[in-house]
N, C-alpha and C positions, 0 to 999 in steps of 0.2 A: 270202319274206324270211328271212332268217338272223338269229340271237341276234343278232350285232353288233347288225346294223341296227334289230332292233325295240330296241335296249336305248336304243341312239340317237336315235330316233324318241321314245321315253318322253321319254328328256331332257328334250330338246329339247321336248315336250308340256309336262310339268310345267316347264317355262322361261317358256313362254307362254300357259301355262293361262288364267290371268286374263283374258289380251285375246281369247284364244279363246270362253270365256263371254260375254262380254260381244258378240264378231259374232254368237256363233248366236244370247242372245238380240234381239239387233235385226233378225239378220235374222228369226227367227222372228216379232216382232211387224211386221214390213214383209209377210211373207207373210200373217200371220191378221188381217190389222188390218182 
């Protein structure tokens, strides 16, 4: 990957940080549950 993209990619992460937390923890507690 190239600076563009990983810059894009951040973005774009910190845009949907929130909802991303929130799938890994569920999935996390769906897998160790």
């Amino acid at each position: 990957m190239d600076l563009t993209t990983t810059c894009t990619l951040l973005s774009n992460a910190s845009h949907y940080f929130p909802w991303i937390v929130l799938i890994i923890i569920a999935y996390e507690l769906v897998i160790f549950d």
